[in-house]
PyMOL Python script that loads the backbone (N, CA, C, O; Angstrom):
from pymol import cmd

cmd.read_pdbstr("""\
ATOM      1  N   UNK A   1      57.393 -37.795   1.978  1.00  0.00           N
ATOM      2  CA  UNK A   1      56.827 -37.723   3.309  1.00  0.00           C
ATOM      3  C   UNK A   1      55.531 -36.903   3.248  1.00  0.00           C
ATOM      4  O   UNK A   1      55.447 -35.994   2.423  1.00  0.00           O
ATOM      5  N   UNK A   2      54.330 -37.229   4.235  1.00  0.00           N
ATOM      6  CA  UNK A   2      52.866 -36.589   4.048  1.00  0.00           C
ATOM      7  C   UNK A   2      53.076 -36.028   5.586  1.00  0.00           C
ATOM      8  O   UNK A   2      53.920 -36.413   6.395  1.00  0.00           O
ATOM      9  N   UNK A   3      52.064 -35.005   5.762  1.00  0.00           N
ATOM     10  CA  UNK A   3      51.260 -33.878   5.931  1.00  0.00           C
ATOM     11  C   UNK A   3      49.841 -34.718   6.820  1.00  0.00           C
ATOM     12  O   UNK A   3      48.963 -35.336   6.218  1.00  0.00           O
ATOM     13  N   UNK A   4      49.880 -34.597   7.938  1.00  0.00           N
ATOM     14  CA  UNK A   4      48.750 -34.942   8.752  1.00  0.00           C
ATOM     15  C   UNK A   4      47.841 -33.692   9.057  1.00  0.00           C
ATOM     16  O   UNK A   4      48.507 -33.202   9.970  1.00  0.00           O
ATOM     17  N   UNK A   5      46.793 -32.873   8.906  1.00  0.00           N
ATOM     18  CA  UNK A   5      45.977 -32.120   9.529  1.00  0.00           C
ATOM     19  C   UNK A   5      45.250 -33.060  10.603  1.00  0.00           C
ATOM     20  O   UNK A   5      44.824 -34.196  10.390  1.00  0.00           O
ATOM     21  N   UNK A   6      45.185 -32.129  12.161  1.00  0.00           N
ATOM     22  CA  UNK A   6      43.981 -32.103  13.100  1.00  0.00           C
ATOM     23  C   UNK A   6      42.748 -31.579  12.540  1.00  0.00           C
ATOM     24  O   UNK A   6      42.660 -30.362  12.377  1.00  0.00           O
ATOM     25  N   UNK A   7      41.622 -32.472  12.171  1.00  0.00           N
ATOM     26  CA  UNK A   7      40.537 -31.776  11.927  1.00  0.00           C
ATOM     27  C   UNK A   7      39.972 -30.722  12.876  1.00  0.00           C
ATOM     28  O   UNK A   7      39.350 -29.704  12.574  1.00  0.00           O
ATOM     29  N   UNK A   8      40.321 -31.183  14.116  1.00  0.00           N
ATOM     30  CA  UNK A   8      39.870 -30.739  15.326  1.00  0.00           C
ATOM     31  C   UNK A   8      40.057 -29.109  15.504  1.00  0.00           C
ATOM     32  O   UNK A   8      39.144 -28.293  15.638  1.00  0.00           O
ATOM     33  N   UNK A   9      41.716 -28.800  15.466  1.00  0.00           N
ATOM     34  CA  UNK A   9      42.331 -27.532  15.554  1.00  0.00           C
ATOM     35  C   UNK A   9      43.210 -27.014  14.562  1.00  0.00           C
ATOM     36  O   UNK A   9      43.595 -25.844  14.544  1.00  0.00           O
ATOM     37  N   UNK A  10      43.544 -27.940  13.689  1.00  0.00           N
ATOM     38  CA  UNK A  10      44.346 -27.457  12.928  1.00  0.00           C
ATOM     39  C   UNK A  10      45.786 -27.836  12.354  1.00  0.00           C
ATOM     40  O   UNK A  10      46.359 -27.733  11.269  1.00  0.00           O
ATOM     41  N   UNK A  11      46.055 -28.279  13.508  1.00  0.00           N
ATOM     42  CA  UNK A  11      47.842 -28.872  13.957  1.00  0.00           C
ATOM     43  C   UNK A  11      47.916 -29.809  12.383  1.00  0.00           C
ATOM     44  O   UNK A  11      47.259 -30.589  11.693  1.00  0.00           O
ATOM     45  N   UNK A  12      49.007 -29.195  12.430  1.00  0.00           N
ATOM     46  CA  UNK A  12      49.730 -30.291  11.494  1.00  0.00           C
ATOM     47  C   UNK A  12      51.183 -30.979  11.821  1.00  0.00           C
ATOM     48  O   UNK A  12      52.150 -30.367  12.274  1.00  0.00           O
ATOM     49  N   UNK A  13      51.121 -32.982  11.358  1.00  0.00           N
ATOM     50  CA  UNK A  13      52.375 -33.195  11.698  1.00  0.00           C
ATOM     51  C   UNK A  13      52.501 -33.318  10.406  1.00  0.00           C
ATOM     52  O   UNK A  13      51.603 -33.344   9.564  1.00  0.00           O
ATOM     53  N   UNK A  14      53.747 -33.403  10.249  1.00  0.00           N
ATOM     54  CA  UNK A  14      54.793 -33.053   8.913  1.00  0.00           C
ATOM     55  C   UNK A  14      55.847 -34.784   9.470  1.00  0.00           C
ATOM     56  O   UNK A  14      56.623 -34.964  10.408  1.00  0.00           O
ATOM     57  N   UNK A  15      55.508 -35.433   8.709  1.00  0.00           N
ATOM     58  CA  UNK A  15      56.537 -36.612   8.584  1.00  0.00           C
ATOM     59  C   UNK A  15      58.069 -36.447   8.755  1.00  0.00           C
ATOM     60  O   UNK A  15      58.920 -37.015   9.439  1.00  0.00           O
ATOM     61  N   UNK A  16      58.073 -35.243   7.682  1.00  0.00           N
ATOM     62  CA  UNK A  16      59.737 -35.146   7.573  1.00  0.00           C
ATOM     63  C   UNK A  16      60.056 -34.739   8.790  1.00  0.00           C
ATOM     64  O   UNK A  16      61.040 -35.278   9.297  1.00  0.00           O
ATOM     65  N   UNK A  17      59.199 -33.518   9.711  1.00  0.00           N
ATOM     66  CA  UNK A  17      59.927 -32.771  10.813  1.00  0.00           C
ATOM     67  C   UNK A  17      59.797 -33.821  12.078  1.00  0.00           C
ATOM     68  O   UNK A  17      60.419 -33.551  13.105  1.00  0.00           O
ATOM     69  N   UNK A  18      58.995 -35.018  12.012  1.00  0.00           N
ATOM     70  CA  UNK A  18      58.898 -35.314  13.335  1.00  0.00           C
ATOM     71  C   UNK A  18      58.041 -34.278  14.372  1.00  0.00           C
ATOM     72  O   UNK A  18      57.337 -33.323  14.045  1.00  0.00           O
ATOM     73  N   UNK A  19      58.325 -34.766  15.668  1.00  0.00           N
ATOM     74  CA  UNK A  19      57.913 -34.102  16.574  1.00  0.00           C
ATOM     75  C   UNK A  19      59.291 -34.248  17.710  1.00  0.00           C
ATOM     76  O   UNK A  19      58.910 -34.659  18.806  1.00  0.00           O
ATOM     77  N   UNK A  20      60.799 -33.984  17.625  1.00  0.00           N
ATOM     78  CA  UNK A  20      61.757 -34.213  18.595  1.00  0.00           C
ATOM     79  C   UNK A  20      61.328 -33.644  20.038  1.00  0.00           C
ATOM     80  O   UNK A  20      61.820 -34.323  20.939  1.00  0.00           O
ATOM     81  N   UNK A  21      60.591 -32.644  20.458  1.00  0.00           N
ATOM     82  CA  UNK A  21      60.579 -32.759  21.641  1.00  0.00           C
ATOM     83  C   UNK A  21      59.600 -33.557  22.252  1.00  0.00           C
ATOM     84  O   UNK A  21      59.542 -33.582  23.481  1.00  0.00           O
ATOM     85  N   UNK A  22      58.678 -34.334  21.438  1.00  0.00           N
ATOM     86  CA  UNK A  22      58.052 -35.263  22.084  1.00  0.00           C
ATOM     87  C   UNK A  22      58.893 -36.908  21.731  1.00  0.00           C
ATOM     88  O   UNK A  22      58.424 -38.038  21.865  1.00  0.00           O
ATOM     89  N   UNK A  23      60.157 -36.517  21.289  1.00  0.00           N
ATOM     90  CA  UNK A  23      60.649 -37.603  21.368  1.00  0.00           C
ATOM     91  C   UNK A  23      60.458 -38.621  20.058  1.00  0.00           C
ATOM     92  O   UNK A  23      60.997 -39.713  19.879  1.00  0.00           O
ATOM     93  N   UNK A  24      59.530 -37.920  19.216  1.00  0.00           N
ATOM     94  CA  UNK A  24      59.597 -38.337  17.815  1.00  0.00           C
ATOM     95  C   UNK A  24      60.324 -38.272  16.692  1.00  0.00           C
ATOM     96  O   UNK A  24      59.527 -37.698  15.950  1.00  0.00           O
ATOM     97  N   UNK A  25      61.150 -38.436  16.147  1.00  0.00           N
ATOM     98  CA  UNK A  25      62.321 -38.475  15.261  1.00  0.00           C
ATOM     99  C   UNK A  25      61.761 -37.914  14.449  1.00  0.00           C
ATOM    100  O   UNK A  25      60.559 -38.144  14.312  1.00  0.00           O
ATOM    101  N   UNK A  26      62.591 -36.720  13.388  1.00  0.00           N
ATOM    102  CA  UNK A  26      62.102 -36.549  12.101  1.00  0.00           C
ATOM    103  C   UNK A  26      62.677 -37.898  10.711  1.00  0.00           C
ATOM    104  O   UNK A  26      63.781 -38.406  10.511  1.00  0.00           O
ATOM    105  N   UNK A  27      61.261 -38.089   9.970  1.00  0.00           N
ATOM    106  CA  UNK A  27      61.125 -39.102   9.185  1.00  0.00           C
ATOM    107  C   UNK A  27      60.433 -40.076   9.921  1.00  0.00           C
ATOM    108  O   UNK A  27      60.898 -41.169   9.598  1.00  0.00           O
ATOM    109  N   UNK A  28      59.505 -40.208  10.793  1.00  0.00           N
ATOM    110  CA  UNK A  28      58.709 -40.828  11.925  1.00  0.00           C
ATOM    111  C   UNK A  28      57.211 -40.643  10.561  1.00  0.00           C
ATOM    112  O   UNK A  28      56.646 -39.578  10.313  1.00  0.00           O
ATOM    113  N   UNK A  29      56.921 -41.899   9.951  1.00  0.00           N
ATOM    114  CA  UNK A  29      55.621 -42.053   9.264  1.00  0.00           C
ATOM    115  C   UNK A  29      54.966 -42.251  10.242  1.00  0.00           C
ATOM    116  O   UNK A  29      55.213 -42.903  11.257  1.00  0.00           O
ATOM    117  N   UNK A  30      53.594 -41.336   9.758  1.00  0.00           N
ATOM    118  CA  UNK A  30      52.375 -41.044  10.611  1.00  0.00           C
ATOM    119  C   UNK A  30      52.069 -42.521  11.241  1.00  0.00           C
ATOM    120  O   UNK A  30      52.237 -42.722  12.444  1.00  0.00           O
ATOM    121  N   UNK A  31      51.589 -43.591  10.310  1.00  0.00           N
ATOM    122  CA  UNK A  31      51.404 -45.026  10.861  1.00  0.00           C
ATOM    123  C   UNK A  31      52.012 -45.701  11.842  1.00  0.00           C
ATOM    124  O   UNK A  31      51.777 -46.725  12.483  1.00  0.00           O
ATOM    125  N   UNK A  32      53.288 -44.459  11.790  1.00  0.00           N
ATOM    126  CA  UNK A  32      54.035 -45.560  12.819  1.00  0.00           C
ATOM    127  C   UNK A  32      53.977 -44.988  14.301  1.00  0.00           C
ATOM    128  O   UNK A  32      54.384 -45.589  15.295  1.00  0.00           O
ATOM    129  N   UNK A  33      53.327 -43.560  14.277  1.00  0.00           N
ATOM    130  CA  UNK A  33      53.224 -43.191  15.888  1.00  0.00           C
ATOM    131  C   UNK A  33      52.594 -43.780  17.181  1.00  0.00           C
ATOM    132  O   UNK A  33      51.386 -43.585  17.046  1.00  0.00           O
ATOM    133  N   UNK A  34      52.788 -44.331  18.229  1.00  0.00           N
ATOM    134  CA  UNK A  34      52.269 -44.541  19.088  1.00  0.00           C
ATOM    135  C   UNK A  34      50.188 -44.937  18.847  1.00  0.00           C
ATOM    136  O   UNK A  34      49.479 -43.994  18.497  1.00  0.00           O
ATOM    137  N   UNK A  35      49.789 -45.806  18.998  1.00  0.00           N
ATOM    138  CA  UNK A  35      48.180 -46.273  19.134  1.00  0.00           C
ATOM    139  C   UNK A  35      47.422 -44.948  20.015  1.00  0.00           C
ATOM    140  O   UNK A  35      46.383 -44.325  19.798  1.00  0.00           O
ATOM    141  N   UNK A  36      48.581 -44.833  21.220  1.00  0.00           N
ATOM    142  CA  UNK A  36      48.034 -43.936  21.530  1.00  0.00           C
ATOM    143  C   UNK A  36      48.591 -41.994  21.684  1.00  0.00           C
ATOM    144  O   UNK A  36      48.415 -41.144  22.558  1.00  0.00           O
ATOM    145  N   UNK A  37      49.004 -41.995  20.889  1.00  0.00           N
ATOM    146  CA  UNK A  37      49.478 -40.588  20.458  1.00  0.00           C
ATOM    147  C   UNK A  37      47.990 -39.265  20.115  1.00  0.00           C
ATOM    148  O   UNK A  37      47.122 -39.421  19.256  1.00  0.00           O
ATOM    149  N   UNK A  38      48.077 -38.370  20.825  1.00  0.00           N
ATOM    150  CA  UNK A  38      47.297 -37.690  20.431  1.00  0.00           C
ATOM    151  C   UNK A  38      48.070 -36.501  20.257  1.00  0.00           C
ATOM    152  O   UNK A  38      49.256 -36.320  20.535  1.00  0.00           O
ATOM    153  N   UNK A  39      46.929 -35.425  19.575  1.00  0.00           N
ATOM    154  CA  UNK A  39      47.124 -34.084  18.877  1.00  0.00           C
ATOM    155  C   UNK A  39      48.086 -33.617  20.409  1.00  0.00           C
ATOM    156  O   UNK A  39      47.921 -33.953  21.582  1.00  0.00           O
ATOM    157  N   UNK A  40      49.200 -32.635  19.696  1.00  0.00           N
ATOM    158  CA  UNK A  40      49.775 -32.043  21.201  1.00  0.00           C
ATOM    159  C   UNK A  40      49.157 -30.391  21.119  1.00  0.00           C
ATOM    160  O   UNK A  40      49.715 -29.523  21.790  1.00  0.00           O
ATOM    161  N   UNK A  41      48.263 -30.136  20.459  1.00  0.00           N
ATOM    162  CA  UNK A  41      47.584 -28.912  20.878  1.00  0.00           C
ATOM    163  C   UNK A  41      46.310 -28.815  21.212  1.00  0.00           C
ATOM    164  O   UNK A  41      46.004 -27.758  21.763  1.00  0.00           O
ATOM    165  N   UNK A  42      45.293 -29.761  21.014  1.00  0.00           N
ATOM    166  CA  UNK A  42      44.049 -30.209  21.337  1.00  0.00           C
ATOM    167  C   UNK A  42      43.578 -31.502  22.248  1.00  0.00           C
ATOM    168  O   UNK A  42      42.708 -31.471  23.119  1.00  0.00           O
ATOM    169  N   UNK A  43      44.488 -32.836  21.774  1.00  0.00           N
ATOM    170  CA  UNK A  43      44.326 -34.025  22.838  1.00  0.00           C
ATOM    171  C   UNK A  43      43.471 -34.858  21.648  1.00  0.00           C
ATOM    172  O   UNK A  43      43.119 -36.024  21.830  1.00  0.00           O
ATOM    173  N   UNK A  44      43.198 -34.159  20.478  1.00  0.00           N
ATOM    174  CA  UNK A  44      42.498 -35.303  19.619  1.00  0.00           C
ATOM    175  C   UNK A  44      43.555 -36.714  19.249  1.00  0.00           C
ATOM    176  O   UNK A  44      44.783 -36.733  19.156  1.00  0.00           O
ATOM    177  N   UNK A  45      42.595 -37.800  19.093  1.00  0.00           N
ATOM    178  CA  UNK A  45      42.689 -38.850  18.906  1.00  0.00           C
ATOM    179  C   UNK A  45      43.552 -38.886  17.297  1.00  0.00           C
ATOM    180  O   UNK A  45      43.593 -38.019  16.424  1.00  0.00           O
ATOM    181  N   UNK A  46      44.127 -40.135  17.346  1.00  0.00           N
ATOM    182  CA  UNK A  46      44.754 -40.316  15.469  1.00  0.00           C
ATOM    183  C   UNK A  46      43.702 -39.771  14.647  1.00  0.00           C
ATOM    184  O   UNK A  46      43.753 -38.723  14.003  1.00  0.00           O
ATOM    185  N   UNK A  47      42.374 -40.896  14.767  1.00  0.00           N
ATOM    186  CA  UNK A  47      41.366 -40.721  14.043  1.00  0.00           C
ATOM    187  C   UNK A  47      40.944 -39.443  13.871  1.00  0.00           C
ATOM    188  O   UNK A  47      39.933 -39.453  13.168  1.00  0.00           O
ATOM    189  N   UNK A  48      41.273 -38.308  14.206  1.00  0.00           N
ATOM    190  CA  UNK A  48      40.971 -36.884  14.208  1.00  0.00           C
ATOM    191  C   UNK A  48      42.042 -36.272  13.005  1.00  0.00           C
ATOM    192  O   UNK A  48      42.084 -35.114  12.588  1.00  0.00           O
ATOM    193  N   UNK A  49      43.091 -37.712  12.496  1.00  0.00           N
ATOM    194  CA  UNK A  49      43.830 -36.166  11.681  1.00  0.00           C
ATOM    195  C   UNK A  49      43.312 -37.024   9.996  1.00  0.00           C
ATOM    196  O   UNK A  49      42.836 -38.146   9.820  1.00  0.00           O
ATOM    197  N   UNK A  50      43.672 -35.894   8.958  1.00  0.00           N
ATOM    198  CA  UNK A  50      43.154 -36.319   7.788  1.00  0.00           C
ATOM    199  C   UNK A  50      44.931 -35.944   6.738  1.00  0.00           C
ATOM    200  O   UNK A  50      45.831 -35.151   7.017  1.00  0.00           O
ATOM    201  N   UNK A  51      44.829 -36.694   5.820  1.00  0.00           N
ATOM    202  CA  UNK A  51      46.152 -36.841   5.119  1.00  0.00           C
ATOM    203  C   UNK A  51      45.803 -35.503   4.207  1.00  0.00           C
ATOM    204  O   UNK A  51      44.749 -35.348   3.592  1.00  0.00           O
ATOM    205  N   UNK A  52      47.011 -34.483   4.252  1.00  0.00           N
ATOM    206  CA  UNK A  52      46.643 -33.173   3.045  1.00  0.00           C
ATOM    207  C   UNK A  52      47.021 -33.903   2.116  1.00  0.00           C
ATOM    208  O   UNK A  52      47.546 -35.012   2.011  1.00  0.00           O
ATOM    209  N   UNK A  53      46.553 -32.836   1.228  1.00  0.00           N
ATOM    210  CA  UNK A  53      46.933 -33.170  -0.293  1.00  0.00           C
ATOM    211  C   UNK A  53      48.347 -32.785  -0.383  1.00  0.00           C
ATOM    212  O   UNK A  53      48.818 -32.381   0.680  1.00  0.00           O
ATOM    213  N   UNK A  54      49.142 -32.810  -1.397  1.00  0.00           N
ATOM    214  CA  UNK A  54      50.345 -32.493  -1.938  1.00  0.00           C
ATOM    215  C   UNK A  54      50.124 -31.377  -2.166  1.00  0.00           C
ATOM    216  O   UNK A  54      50.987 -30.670  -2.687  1.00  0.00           O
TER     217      UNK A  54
END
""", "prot")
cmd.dss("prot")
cmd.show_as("cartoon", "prot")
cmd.util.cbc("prot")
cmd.orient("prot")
């Protein structure tokens, strides 16, 4: 499972953890979130996050 950074602020989603109180399951691949899902600490767009490294 990968590691999303917000370029924007920082946020990171974590594949494995999900996001459950937004109703996102943990093991939820980044590709598969919502078109329109944005950052939940800034409001940035997908296109705002970048894949970390390992």
């Amino acid at each position: 499972m990968a590691k999303y950074m917000c370029v924007i602020c920082g946020f990171v989603y974590d594949e494995a953890e999900g996001l459950p109180d937004e109703g996102i399951p943990p093991g939820t691949p980044f590709d598969d979130l919502p078109l329109n899902w944005t950052c939940p600490d800034c409001g940035a767009r997908r296109d705002d996050f970048e894949i970390m490294p390992e």
